[in-house]
C-alpha positions as semicolon CSV with decimal commas, in nm:
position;residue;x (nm);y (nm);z (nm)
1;X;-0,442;-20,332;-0,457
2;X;-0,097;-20,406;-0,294
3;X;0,073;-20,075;-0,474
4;X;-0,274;-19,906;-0,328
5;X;-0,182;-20,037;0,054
6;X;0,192;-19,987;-0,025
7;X;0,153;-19,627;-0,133
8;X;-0,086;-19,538;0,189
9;X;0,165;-19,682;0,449
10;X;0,438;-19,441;0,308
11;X;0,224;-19,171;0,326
12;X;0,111;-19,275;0,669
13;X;0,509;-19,302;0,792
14;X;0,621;-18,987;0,609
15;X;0,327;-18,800;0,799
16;X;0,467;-18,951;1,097
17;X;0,833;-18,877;1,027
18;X;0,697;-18,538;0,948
19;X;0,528;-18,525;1,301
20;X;0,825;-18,643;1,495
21;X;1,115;-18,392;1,307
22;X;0,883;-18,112;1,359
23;X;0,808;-18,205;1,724
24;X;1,183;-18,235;1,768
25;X;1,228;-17,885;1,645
26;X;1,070;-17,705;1,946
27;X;1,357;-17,634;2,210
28;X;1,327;-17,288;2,415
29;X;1,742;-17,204;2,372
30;X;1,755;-16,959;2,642
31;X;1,539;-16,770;2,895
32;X;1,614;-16,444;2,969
33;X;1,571;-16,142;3,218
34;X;1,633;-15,797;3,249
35;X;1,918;-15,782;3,515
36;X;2,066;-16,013;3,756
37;X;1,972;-15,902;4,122
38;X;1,610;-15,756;4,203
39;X;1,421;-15,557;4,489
40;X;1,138;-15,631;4,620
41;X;0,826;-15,573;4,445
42;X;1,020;-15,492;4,122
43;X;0,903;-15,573;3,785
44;X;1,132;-15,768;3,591
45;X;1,066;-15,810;3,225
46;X;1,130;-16,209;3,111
47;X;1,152;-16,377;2,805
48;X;1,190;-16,703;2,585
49;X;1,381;-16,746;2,266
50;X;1,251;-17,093;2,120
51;X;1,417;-17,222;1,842
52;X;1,206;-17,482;1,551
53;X;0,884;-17,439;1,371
54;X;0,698;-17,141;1,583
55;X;0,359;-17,174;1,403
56;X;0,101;-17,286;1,705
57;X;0,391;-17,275;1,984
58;X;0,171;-17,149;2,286
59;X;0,377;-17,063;2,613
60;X;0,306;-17,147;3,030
61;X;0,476;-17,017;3,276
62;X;0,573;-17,068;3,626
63;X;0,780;-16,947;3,958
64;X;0,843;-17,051;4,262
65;X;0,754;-16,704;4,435
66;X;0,590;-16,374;4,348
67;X;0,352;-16,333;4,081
68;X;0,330;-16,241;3,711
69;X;0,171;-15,927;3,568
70;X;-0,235;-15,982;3,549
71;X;-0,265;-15,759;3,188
72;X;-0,009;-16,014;3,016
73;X;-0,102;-16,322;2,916
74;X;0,011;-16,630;2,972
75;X;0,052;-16,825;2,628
76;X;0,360;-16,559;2,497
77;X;0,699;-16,579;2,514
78;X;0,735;-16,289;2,717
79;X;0,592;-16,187;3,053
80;X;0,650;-15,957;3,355
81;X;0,753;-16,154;3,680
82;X;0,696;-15,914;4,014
83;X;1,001;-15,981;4,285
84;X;0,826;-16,083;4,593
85;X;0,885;-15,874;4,951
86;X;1,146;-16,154;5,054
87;X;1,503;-16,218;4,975
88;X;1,564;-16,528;4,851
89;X;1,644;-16,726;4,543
90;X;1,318;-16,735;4,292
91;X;1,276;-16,994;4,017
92;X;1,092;-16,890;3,695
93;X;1,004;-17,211;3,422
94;X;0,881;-17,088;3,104
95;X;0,757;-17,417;2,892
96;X;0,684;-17,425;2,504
97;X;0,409;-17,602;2,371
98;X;0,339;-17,739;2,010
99;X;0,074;-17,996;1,957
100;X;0,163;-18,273;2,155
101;X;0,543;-18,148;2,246
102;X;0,710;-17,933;2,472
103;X;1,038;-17,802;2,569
104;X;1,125;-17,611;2,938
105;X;1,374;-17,411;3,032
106;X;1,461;-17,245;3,400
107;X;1,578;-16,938;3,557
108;X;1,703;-16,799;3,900
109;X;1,557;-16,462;3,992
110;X;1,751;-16,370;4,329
111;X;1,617;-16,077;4,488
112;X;1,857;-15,950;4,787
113;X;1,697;-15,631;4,956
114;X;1,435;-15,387;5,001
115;X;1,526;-15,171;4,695
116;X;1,873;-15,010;4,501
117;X;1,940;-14,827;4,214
118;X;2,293;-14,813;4,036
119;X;2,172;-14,582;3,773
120;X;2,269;-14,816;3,544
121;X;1,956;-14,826;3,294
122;X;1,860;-14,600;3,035
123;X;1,538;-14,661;3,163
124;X;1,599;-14,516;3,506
125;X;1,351;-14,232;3,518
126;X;1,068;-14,371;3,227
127;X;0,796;-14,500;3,437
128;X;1,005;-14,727;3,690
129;X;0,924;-14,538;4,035
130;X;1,122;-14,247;4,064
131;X;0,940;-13,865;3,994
132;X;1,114;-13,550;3,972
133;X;0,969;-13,156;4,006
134;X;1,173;-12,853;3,854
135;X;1,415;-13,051;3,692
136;X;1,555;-13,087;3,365
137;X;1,496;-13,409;3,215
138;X;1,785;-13,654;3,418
139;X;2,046;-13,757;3,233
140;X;2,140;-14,126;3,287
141;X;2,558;-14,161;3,229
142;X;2,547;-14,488;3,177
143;X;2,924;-14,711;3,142
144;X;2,872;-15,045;2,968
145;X;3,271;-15,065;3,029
146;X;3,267;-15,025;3,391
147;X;2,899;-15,000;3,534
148;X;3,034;-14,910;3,921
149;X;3,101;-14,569;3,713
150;X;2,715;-14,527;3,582
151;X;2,552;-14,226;3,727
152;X;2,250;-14,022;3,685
153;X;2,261;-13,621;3,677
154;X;1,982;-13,379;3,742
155;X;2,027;-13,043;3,713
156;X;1,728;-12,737;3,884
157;X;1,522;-12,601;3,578
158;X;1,317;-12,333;3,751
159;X;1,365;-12,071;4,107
160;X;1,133;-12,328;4,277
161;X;1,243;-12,623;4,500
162;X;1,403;-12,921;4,273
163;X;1,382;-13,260;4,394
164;X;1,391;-13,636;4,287
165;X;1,205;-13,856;4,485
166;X;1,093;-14,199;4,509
167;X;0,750;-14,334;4,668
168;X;0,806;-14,612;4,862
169;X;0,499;-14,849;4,818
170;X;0,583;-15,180;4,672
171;X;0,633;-15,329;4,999
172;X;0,608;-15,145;5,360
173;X;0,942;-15,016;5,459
174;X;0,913;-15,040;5,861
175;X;1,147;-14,979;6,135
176;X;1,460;-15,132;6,134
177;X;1,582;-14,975;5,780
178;X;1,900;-14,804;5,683
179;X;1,892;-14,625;5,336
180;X;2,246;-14,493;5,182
181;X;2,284;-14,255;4,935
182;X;2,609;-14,179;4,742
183;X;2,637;-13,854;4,555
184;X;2,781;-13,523;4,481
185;X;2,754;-13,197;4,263
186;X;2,922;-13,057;3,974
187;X;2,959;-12,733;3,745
188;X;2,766;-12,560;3,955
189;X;2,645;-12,557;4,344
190;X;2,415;-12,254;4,471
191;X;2,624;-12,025;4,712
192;X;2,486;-12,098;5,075
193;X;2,213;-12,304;4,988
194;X;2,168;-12,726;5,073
195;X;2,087;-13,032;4,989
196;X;1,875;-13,277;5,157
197;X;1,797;-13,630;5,200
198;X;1,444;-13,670;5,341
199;X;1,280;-13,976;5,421
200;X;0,884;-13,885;5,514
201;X;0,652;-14,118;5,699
202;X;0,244;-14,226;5,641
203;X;0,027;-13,990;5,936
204;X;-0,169;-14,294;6,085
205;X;-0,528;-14,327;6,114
206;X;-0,517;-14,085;6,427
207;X;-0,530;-13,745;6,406
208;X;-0,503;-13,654;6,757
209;X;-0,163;-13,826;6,825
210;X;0,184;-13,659;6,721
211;X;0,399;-13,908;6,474
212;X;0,740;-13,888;6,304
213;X;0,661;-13,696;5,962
214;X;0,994;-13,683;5,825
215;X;1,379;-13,723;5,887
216;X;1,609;-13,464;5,712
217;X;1,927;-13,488;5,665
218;X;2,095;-13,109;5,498
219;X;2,400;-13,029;5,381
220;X;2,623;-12,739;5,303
221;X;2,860;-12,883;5,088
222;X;3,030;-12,559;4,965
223;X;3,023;-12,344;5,322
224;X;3,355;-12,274;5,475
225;X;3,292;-12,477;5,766
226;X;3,519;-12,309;5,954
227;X;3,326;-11,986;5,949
228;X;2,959;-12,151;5,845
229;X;2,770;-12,408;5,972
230;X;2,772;-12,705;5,681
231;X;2,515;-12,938;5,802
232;X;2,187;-13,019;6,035
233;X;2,047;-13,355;6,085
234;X;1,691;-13,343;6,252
235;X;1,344;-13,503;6,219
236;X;0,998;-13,338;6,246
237;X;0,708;-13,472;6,454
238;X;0,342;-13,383;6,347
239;X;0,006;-13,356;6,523
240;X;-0,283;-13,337;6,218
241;X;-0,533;-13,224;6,424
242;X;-0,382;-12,890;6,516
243;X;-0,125;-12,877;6,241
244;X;0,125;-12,861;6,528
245;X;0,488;-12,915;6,365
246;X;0,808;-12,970;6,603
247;X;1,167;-13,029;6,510
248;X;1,411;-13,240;6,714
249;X;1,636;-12,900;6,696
250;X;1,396;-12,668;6,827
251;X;1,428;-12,516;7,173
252;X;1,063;-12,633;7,260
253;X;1,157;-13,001;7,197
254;X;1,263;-13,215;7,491
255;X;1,644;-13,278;7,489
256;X;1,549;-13,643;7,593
257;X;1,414;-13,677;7,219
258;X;1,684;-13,450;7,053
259;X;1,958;-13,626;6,799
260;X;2,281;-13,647;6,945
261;X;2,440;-13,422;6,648
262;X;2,221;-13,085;6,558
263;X;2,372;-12,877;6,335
264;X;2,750;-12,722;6,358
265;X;3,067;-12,732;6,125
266;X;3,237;-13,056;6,010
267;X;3,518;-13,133;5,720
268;X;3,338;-13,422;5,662
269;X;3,050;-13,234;5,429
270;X;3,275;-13,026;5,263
271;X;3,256;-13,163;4,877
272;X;3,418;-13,026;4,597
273;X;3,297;-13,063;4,231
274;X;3,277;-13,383;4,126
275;X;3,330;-13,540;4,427
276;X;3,112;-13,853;4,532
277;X;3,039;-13,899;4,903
278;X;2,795;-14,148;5,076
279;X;2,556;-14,103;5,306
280;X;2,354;-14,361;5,526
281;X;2,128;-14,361;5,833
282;X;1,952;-14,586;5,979
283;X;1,715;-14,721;6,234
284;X;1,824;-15,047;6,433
285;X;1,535;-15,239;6,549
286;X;1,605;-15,110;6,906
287;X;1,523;-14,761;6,754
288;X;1,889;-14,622;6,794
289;X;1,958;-14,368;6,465
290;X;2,302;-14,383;6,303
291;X;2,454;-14,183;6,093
292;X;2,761;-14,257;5,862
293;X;2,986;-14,091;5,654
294;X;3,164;-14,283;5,348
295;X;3,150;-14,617;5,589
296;X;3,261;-14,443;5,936
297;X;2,960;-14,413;6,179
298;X;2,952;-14,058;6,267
299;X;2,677;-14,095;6,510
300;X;2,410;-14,248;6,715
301;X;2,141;-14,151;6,882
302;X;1,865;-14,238;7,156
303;X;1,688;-13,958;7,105
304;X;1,432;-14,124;6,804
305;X;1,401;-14,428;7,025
306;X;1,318;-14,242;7,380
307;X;1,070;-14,024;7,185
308;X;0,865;-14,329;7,062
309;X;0,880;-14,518;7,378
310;X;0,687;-14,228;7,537
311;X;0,446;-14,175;7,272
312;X;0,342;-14,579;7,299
313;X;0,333;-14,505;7,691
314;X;0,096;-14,215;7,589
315;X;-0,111;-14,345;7,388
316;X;-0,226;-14,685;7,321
317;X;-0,199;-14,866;7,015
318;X;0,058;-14,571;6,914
319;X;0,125;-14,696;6,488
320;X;0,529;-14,768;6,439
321;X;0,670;-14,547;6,180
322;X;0,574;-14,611;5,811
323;X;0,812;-14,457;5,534
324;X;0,602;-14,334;5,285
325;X;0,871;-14,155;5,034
326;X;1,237;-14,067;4,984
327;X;1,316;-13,798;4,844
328;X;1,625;-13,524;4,777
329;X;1,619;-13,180;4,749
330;X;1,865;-12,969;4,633
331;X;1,910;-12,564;4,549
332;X;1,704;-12,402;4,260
333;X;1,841;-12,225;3,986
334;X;1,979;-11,870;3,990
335;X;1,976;-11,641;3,671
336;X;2,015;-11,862;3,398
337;X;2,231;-12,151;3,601
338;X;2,107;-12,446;3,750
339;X;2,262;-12,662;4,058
340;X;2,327;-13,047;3,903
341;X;2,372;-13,324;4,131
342;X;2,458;-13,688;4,025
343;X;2,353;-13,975;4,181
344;X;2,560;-14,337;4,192
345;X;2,338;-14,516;4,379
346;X;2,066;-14,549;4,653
347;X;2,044;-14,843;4,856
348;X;1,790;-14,929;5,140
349;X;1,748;-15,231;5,363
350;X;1,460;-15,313;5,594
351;X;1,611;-15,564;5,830
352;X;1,846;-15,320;6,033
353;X;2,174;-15,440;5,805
354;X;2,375;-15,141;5,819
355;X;2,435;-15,028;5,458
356;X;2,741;-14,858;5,575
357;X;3,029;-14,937;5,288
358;X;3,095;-14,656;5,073
């Protein structure tokens, strides 16, 4: 009876001992994410690597701020972690359960601004915000060596207008904002055609009132601006209802609402191939527009800001300017050529910091 009682205790303790090494096994070794600075609203893909006996290991996860993607669920070791529409430091716990043991591990998901892109994933163009028309699938040059060197090139496919563009809907992008783009063409530019950064705006419910439908900023890059004009800078104001159109350069537009610089001939948007230049503007939150040119302000202008003080005069409960999308456009292709661009990077604040470093 004793070797009965003896034998059951030591299968009792090596269950036990069983229990406890197996229970021990379950550590989560790392948590991981994809990139280490995010923008707001992006999707950032997270995930655990847990180290033991996986059979029955169920995961639960956490953060501090924004929210996890709704299709994925929440007992895997992977999941989808949306940036919220504030900059801050973000703390995501993924914990590993097994039976009656667990094992957590942190991470610090620091989003800093609005939105960028450094062109630095494969994954640029698949699905992650950014559309294209008349292009050749964009090539993404991407430098594990030195990622400040990463670029993306697109180059016009068809005689129609080619663009890339970006619509800008993950979190509302109001007035102040400054958005700076750095790029530049190579191989081949169209003779006496531009290219132009455009940043369009949502009409409001009104359809009576005028609003601000786009700002457009073109350049000439391979004009002779000492013979041809090389660059206009100009925004458009709308009025649905009678599909009245009015740019800040026409001769029918007030001069009180006109930009400072129009149109004319500068060195400053001469570019040869290859060469990367940067481009910012920007709306303080006392609605003064500023350009710059690799860093050095080029100008400002009341003219945005004068123009929407009258319209809320005008009309009451005038909507403030929503961007809606971003967008560059650049020449088609002629005979059997296309225009290429590259892109380094596109940066864009909404709390009136001036993006203005090259």
């Amino acid at each position: 009876m004793n070797k009965i009682i003896n034998c059951f205790s030591i299968i009792i303790c090596a269950a036990l001992l069983f229990s406890c090494k197996k229970n021990a096994d379950i550590q989560i070794q790392s948590l991981s994410k994809s990139g280490e600075e995010f923008y707001f609203g992006e999707r950032v893909p997270v995930w655990a690597a847990t180290s033991g006996d996986k059979d029955g290991i169920s995961y639960q996860w956490s953060a501090t701020g924004g929210s996890f993607d709704g299709f994925r669920t929440q007992n895997l070791f992977e999941n989808l972690w949306i940036a919220p529409n504030q900059p801050g430091e973000y703390t995501i716990t993924a914990k590993a359960k097994n039976g009656g043991d667990n094992s957590s591990r942190s991470t610090v998901m620091k989003v800093t601004r609005y939105y960028f892109d450094e062109f630095q994933s494969a994954y640029t163009f698949n699905g992650n915000g950014w559309s294209t028309s008349n292009v050749v699938t964009p090539i993404v040059l991407k430098n594990d060596v030195d990622p400040a060197k990463s670029t993306a090139e697109l180059t016009a496919s068809s005689s129609s207008a080619p663009n890339i563009r970006r619509s800008l809907n993950l979190a509302d992008l109001k007035i102040p904002f400054s958005i700076r783009t750095k790029m530049g063409w190579k191989s081949f530019f169209r003779s006496g055609q531009s290219v132009y950064i455009g940043l369009s705006f949502v009409q409001p419910a009104s359809t009576i009132t005028p609003y601000i439908r786009e700002i457009r900023w073109e350049l000439w890059p391979t004009n002779d601006y000492t013979k041809t004009n090389n660059y206009r800078m100009r925004y458009e104001t709308f009025i649905p209802a009678t599909n009245t159109s009015l740019w800040s350069d026409s001769s029918a537009f007030s001069k009180t609402y006109a930009l400072d610089s129009t149109s004319g001939k500068n060195p400053l948007f001469s570019m040869k191939d290859g060469q990367l230049k940067t481009f910012t503007f920007s709306l303080d939150k006392d609605n003064v527009f500023s350009a710059y040119v690799d860093g050095t302000l080029w100008f400002s202008s009341n003219g945005i800001r004068n123009w929407l003080a009258d319209m809320k005069a005008k009309y009451p409960g005038f909507a403030d300017p929503l961007a809606k999308e971003y967008r560059i456009t650049f020449p088609s292709k002629s005979g059997s050529t296309g225009t290429t661009i590259f892109l380094k990077s596109v940066y864009m604040n909404d709390d009136g910091t001036q993006l203005n470093n090259p």
